[in-house]
C-alpha positions in Angstrom: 106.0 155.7 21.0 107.2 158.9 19.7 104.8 160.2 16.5 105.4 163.3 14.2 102.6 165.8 13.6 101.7 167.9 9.9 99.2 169.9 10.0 97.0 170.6 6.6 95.3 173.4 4.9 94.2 171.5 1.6 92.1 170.2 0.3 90.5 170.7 3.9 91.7 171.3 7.5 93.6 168.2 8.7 95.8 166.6 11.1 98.7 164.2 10.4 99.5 161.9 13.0 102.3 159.1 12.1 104.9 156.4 14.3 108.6 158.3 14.0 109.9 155.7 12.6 106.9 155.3 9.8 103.8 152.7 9.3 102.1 150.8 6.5 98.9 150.6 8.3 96.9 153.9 8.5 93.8 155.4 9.4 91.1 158.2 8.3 89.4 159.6 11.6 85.9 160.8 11.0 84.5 163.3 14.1 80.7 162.8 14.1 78.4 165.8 13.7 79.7 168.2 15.6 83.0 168.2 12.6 85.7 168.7 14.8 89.2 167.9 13.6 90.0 164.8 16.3 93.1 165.7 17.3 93.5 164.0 20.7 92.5 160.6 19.2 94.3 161.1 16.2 97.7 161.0 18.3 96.4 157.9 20.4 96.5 156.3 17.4 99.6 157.1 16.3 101.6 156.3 19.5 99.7 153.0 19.2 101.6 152.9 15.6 98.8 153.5 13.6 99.3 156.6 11.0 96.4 159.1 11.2 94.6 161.7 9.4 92.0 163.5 11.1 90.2 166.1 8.5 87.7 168.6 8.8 84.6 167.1 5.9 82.1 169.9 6.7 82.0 173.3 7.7 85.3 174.4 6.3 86.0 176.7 3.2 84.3 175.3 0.2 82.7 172.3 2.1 78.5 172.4 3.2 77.9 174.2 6.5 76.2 171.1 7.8 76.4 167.2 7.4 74.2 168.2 4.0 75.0 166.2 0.7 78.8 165.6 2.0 80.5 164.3 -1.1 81.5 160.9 -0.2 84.9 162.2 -2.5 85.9 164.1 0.7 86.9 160.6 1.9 88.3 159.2 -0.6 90.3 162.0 -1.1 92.1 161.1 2.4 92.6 157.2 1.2 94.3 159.1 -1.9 96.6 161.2 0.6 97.6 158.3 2.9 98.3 155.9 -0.1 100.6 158.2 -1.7 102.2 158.9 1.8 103.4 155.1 1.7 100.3 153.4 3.3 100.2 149.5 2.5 96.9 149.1 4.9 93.9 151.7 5.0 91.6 151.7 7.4 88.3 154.3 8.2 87.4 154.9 12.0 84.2 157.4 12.7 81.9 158.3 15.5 78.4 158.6 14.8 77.8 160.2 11.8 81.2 159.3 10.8 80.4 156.2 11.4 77.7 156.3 8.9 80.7 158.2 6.2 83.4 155.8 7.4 81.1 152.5 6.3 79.4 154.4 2.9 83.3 155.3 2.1 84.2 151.3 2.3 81.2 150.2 0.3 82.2 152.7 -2.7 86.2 152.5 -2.6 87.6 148.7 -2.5 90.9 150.8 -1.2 89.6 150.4 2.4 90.8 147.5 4.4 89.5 148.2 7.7 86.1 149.8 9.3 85.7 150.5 13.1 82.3 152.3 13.5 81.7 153.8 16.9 78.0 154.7 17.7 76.8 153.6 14.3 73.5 153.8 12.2 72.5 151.3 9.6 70.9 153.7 7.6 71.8 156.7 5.8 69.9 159.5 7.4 68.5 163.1 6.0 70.6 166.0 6.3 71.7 167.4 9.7 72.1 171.5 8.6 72.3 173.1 5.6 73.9 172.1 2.1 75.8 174.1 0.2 73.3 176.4 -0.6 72.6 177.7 3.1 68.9 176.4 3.4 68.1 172.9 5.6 65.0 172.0 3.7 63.7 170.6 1.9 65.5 167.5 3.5 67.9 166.1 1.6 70.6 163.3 1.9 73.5 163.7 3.6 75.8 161.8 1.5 76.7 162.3 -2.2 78.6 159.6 -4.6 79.7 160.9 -7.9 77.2 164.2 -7.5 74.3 162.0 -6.9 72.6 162.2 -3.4 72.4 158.6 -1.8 69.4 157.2 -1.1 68.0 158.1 2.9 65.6 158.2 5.1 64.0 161.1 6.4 63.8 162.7 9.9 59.8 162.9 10.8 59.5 166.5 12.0 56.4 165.8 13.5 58.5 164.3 16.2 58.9 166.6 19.5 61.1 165.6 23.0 59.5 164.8 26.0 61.7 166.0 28.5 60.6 169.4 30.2 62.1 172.7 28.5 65.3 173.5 29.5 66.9 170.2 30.0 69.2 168.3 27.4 67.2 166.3 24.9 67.4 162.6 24.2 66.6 162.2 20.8 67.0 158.5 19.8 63.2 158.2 19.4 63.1 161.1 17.1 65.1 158.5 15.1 63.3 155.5 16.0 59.7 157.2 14.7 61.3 158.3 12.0 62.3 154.7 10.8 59.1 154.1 11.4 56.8 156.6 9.8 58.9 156.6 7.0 59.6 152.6 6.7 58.9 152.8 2.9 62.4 154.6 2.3 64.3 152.0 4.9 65.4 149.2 2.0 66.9 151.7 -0.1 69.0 153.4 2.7 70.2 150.6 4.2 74.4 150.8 4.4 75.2 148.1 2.4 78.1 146.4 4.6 77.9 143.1 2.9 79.2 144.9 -0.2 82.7 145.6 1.7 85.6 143.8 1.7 86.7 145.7 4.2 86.9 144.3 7.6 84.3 145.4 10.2 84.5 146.1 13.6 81.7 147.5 15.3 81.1 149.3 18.9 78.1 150.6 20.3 76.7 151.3 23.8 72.7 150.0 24.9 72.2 152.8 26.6 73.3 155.6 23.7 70.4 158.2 23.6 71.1 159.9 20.1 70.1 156.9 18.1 69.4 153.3 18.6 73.2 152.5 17.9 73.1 148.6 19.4 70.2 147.8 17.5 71.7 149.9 14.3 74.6 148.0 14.9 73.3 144.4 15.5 71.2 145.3 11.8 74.6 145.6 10.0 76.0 142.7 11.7 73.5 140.5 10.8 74.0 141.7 7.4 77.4 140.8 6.9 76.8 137.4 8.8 73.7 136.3 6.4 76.7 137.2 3.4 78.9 134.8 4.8 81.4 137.9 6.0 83.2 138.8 9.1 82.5 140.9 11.8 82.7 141.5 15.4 80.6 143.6 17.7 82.3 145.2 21.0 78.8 146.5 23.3 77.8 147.5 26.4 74.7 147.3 28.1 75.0 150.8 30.2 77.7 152.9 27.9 76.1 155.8 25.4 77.0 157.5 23.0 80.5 159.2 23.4 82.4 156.3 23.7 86.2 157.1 24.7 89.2 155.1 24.1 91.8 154.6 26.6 93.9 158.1 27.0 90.8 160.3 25.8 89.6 163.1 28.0 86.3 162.5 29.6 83.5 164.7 27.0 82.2 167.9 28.2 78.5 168.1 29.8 76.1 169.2 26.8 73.3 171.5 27.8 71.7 170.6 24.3 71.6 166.8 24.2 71.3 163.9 26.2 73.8 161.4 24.8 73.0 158.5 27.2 75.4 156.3 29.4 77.8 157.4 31.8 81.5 158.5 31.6 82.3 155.4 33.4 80.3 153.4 31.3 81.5 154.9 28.0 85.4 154.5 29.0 84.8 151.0 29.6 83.2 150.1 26.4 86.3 151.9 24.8 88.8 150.1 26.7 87.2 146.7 26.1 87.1 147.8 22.0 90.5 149.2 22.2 92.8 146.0 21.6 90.4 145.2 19.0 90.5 149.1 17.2 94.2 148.3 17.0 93.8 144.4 15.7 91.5 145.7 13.1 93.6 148.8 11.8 97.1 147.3 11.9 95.6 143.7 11.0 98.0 141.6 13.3 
């Protein structure tokens, strides 16, 4: 399918990815934390028909250098573009910690028909970098709604890796401690799903090294199950935590972190999600 490209410069960086011929269903891909603009899937979803816009939500002019009190009015502000570009049918898709955006975004704008959540949490977590005001601590939330920080739980820097210096760093039990030593702040931070009408798809790999994404993800499906609300769950026992859709390029070896899985484990969790990822967004 052929697509036509804009690029953006306000209110952030951004790509526009639509069908030539035009869509009513679209999409607002979320890169995780490293904040990228996702170009490459951005146009697999637009030749699968799927209009897409890919935006920069941190680290650009006037945004926090880190994932750091994120106003969640970054995302809505994309909803607002893609609705006025024609849009009948909005959907969110994000990777980790836009993942965690992607879901918050649903809950707090009824404008979202559609969730997929790759590599999800089901809490919101403390800040990953600095806010707006260059310092990373005291911790804060990562996620603002209507200037007030959400509600989160906080990384226990107590916490150190065991793997020997040098080598890339799995840090899903940083996160798993953390729930744990600080289980007081884990109701309250809880991503309320059930308070979505937005459909839900979830993927998430067993073996994903980052954080406990299966688990995370079997949390928020439980919770829209006990409210009587669809969901569905694509997983893999052996896939991590850079799952890649058919036509993505394989993700480069990180020398900093150890995101679990396999390449060949991670493109066959996104192949079996795939025909789902474009059930869910287009809703036929």
């Amino acid at each position: 399918m052929d697509v036509v490209e804009r690029e953006l410069t306000e209110p952030w960086e951004a790509l526009l990815v639509g069908p030539a011929g035009g869509s009513g269903a679209a999409v607002v891909v979320l890169s995780g934390s490293s904040g990228r603009v996702e170009r490459e899937r951005a146009r697999l979803l637009g030749r699968a028909g799927v209009t897409a816009l890919t935006i920069r939500w941190f680290g650009g002019p006037g945004q926090p250098p880190g994932v750091c009190e994120v106003p969640l009015e970054t995302f809505t502000a994309a909803v607002d573009l893609l609705r006025e570009n024609g849009a009948r049918r909005i959907g969110m898709l994000g990777t980790s910690k836009g993942a965690e955006a992607a879901m918050l975004t649903a809950v707090h704008d009824p404008r979202v028909d559609a969730v997929v959540a790759l590599a999800p949490t089901s809490l919101v977590w403390s800040n990953v970098g600095p806010g707006r005001d260059g310092a990373d601590r005291p911790l804060r939330s990562s996620w603002t709604w209507q200037g007030r920080p959400l509600p989160f739980v906080p990384i226990d820097e107590t916490w150190r890796p065991g793997e020997p210096e040098g080598r890339p760093v799995a840090i899903r039990g940083w996160y798993e401690q953390s729930r744990r030593t600080s289980a007081e702040a884990v109701p309250a931070a809880e991503i309320p799903v059930e308070a979505t009408r937005a459909e839900l798809l979830l993927i998430a790999g067993g073996a994903d090294a980052m954080w406990p994404a299966l688990p995370f993800a079997e949390q928020l499906a439980a919770r829209r199950r006990a409210a009587g609300l669809g969901v569905r769950l694509v997983e893999r026992p052996d896939a991590g935590h850079r799952i890649r859709l058919p036509g993505e390029s394989p993700a480069p070896e990180s020398a900093q972190f150890d995101y679990g899985g396999t390449p060949e484990a991670d493109a066959l969790l996104g192949a079996a999600a795939w025909p789902h990822v474009v059930q869910v967004l287009t809703g036929r």
